[in-house]
VEXKE-37401 format. One line per field, with one value per residue: residue number from 1; x, y, z of N, C-alpha, C, O in turn. Coordinates in nm, 2 decimals. Layout:
N
nr: [NUM,...]
n.c1: [X,...]
n.c2: [Y,...]
n.c3: [Z,...]
ca.c1: [X,...]
ca.c2: [Y,...]
ca.c3: [Z,...]
c.c1: [X,...]
c.c2: [Y,...]
c.c3: [Z,...]
o.c1: [X,...]
o.c2: [Y,...]
o.c3: [Z,...]
***
This chain:
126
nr: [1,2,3,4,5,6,7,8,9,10,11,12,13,14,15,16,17,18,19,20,21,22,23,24,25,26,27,28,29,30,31,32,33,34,35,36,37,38,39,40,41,42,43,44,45,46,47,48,49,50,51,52,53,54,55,56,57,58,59,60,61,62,63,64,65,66,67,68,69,70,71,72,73,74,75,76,77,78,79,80,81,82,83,84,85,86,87,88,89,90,91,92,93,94,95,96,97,98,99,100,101,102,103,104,105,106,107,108,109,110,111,112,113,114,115,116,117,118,119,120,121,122,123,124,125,126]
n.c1: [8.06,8.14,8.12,8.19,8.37,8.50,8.63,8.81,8.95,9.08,9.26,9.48,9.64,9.78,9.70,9.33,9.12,8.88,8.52,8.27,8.00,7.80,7.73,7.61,7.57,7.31,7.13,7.26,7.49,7.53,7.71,8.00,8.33,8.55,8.44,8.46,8.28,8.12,8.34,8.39,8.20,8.16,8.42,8.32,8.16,8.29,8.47,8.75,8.74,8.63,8.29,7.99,7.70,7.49,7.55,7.55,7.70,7.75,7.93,7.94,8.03,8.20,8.01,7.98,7.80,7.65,7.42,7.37,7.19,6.97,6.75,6.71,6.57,6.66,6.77,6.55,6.27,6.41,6.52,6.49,6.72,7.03,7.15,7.42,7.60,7.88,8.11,8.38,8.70,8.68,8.67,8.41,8.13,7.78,7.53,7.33,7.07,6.82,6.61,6.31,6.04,5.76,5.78,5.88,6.18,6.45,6.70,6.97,7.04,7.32,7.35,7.18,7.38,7.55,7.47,7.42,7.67,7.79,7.61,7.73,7.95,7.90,7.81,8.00,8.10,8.22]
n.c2: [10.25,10.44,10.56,10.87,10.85,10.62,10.66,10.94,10.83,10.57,10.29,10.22,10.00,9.66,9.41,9.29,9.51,9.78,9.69,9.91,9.98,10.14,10.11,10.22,10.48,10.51,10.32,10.11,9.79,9.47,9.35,9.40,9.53,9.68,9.94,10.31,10.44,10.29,10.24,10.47,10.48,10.20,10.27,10.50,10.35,10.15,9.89,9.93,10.18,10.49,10.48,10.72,10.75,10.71,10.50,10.15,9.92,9.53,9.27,8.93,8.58,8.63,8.80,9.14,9.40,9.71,9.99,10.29,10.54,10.77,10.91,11.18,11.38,11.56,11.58,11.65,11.42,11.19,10.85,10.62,10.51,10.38,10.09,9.83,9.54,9.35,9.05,8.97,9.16,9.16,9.31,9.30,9.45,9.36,9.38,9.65,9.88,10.12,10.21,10.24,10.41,10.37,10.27,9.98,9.83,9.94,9.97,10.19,10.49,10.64,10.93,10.97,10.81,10.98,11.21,11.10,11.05,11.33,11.45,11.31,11.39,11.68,11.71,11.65,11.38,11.23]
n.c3: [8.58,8.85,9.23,9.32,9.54,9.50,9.31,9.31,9.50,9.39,9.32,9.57,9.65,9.55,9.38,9.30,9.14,9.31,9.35,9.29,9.55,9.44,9.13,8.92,9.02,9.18,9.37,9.66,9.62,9.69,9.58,9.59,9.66,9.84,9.83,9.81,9.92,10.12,10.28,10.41,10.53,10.72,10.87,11.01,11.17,11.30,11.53,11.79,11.85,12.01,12.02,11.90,12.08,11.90,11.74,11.70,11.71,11.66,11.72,11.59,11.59,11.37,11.20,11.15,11.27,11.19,11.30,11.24,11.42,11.29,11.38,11.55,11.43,11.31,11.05,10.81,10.72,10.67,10.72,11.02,11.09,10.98,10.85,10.86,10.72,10.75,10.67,10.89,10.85,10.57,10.25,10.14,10.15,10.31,10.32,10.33,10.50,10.51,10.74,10.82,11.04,10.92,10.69,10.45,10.52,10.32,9.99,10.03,9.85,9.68,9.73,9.92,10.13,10.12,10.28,10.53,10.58,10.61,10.74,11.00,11.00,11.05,11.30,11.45,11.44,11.31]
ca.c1: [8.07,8.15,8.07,8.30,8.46,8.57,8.71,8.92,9.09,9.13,9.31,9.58,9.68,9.79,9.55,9.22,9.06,8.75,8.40,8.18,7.89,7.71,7.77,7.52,7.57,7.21,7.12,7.39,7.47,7.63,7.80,8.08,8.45,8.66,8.42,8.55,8.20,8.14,8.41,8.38,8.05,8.27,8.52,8.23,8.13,8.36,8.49,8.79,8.72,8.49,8.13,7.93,7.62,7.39,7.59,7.53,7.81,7.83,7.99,7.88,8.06,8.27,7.96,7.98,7.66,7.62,7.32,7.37,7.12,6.95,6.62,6.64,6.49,6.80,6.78,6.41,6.17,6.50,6.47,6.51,6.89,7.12,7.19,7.52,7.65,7.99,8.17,8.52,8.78,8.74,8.62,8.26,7.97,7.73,7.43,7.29,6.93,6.80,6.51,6.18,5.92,5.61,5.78,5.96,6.35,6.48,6.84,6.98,7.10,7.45,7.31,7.16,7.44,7.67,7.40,7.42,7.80,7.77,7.60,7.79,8.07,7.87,7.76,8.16,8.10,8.32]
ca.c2: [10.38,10.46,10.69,11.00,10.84,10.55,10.79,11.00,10.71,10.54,10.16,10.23,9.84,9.55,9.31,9.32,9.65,9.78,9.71,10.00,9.96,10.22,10.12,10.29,10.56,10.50,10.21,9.98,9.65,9.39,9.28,9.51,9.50,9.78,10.05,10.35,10.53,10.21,10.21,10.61,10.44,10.13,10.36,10.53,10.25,10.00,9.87,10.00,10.34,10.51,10.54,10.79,10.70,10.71,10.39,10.08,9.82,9.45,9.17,8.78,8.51,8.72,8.89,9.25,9.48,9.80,10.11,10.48,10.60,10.94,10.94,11.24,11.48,11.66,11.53,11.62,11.35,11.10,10.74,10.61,10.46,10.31,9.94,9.78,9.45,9.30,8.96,8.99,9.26,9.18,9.44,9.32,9.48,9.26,9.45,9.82,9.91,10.17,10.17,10.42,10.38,10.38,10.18,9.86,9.88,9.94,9.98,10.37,10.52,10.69,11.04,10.92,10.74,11.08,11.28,11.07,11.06,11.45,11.49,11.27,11.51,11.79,11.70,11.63,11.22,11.12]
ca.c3: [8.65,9.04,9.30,9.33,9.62,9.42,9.15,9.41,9.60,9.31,9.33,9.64,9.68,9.45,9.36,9.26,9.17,9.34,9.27,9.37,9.58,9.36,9.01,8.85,9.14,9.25,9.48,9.73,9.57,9.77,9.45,9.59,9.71,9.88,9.76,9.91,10.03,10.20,10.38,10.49,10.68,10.82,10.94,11.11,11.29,11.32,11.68,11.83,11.91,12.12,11.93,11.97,12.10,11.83,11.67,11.78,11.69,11.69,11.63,11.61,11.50,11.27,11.09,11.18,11.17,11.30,11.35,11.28,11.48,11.26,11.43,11.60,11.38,11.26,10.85,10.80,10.61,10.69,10.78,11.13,11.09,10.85,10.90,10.77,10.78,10.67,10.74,10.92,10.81,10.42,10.15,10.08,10.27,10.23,10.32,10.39,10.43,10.56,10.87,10.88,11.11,10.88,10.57,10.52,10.49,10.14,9.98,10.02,9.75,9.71,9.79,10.08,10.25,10.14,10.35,10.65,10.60,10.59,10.91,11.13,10.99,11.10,11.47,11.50,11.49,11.21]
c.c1: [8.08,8.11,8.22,8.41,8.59,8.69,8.80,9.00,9.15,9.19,9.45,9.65,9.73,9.72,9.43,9.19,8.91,8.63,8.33,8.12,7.73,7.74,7.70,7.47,7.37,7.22,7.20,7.37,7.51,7.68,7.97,8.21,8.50,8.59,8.46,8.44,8.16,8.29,8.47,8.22,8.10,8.34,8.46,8.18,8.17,8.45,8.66,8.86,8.62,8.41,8.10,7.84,7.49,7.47,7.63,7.65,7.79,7.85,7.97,7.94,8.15,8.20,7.98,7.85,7.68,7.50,7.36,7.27,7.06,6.84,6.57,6.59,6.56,6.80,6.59,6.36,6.30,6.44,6.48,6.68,6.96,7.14,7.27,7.58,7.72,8.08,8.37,8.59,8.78,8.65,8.47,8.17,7.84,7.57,7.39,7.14,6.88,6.65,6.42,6.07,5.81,5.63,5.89,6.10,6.36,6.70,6.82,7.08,7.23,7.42,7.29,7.24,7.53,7.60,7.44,7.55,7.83,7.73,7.63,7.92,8.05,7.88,7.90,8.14,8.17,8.42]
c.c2: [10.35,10.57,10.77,10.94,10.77,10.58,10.85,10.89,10.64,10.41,10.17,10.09,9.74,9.45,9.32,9.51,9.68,9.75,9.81,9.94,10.04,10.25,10.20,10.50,10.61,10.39,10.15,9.85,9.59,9.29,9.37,9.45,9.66,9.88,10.16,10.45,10.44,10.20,10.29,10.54,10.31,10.22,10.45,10.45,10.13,9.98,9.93,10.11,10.34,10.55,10.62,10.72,10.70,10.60,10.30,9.98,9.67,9.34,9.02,8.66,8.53,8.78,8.97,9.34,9.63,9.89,10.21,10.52,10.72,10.96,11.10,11.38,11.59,11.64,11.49,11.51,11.21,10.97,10.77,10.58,10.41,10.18,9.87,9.67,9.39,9.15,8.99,9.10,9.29,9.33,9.45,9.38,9.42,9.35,9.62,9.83,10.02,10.18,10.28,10.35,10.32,10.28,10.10,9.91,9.92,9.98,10.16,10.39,10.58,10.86,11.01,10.91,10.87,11.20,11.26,11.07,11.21,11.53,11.47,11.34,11.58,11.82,11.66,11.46,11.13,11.21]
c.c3: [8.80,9.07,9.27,9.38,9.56,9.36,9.22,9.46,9.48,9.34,9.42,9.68,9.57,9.48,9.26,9.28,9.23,9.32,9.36,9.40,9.49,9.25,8.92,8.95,9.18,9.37,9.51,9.64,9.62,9.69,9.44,9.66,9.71,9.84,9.87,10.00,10.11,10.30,10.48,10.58,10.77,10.87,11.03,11.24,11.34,11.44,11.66,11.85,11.96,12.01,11.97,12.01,12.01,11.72,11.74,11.71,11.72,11.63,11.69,11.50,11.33,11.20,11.21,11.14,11.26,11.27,11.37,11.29,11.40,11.29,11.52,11.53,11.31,11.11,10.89,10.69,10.60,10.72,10.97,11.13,10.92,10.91,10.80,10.81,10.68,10.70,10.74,10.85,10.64,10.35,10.13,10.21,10.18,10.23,10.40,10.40,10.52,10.60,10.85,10.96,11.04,10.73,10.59,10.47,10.35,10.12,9.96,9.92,9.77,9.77,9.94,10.20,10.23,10.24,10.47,10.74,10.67,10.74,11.01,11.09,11.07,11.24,11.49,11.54,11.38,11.15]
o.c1: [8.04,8.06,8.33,8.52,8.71,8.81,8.91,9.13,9.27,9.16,9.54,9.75,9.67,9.69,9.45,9.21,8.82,8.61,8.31,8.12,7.61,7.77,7.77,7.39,7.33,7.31,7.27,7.26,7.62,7.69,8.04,8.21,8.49,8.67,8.49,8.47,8.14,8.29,8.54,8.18,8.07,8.28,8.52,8.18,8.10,8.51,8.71,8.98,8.53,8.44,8.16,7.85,7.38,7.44,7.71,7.69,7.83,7.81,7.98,7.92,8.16,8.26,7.99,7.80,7.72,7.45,7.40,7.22,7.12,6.79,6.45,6.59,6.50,6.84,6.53,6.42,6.28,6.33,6.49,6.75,6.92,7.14,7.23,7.63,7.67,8.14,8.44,8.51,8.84,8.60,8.41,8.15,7.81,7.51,7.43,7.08,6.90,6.56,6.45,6.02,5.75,5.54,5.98,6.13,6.26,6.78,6.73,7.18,7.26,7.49,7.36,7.22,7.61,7.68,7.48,7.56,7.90,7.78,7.61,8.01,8.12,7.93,7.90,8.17,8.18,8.51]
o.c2: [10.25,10.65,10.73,10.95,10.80,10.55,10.83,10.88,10.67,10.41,10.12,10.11,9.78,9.42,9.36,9.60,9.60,9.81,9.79,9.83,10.01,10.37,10.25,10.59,10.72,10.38,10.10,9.81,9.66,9.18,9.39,9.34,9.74,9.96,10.13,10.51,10.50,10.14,10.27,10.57,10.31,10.25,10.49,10.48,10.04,10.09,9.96,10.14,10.26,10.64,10.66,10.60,10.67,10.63,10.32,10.06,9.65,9.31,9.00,8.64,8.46,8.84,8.92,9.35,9.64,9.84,10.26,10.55,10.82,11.06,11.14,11.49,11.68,11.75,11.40,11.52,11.14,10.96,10.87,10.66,10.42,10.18,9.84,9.67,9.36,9.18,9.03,9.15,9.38,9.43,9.55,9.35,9.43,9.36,9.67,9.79,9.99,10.15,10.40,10.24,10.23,10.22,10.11,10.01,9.92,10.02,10.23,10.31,10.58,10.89,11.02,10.95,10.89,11.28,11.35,11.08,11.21,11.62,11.54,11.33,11.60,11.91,11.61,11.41,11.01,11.16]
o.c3: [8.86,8.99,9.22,9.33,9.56,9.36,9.17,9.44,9.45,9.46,9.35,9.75,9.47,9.59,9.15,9.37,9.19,9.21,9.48,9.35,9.49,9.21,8.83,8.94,9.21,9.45,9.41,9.60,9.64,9.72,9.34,9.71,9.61,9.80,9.99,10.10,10.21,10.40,10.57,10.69,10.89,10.97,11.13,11.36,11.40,11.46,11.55,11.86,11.96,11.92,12.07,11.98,12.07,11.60,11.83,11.63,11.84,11.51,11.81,11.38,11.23,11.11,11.33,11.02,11.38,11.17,11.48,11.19,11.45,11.24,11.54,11.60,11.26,11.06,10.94,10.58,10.50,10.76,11.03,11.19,10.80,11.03,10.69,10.92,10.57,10.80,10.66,10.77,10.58,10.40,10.10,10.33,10.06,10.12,10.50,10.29,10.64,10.52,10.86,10.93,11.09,10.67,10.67,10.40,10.27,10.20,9.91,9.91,9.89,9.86,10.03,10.31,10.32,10.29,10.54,10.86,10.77,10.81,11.11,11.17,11.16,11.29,11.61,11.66,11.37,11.07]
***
């Protein structure tokens, strides 16, 4: 099984075919390649274009990580951020976890990351 997104884009390239990040469409797996709601949150925050300021960006030695910012009170009962990090331009994201103040990180589910997707639509940031 895939997420929606998966399922809509569908296999646009030759090669290998995708592996979701949300096979079971609950929790991120970083058992993934090209998934396509992963790469609606890369495309959010990935270097050149202007960020907004509630996504932090950077890049070290070819890993890539970045910080969507959702702290300020806008997605009630929300974490503090999203945190994603991928090596160089390829397909895998290797990790996601999402930040709260009061508990330790944990992986976000597919809901989750379509919320935060959702909102940085809203506030006109993606």
């Amino acid at each position: 099984m895939t997420c929606p997104a998966c399922e809509d884009r569908g296999q646009t390239w030759k090669g290998d075919p995708p592996t979701c990040a949300f096979p079971d469409r609950q929790l991120f797996s970083p058992k993934n390649w090209n998934c396509a709601t992963v790469g609606k949150i890369r495309d959010l925050v990935y270097e050149g274009q202007e960020l907004p300021a509630f996504i932090d960006y950077q890049y070290c030695d070819d890993q890539k990580y970045a910080t969507v910012n959702i702290s300020d009170g806008e997605i009630a009962g929300f974490p503090l951020a999203l945190w994603v990090s991928w090596y160089k331009q390829r397909g895998t994201t290797d990790a996601m976890w999402l930040l709260f103040e009061h508990e330790p990180p944990r992986l976000p589910t597919l809901a989750e990351v379509n919320i935060i997707l959702d909102y940085c639509q809203e506030v006109g940031h993606a």
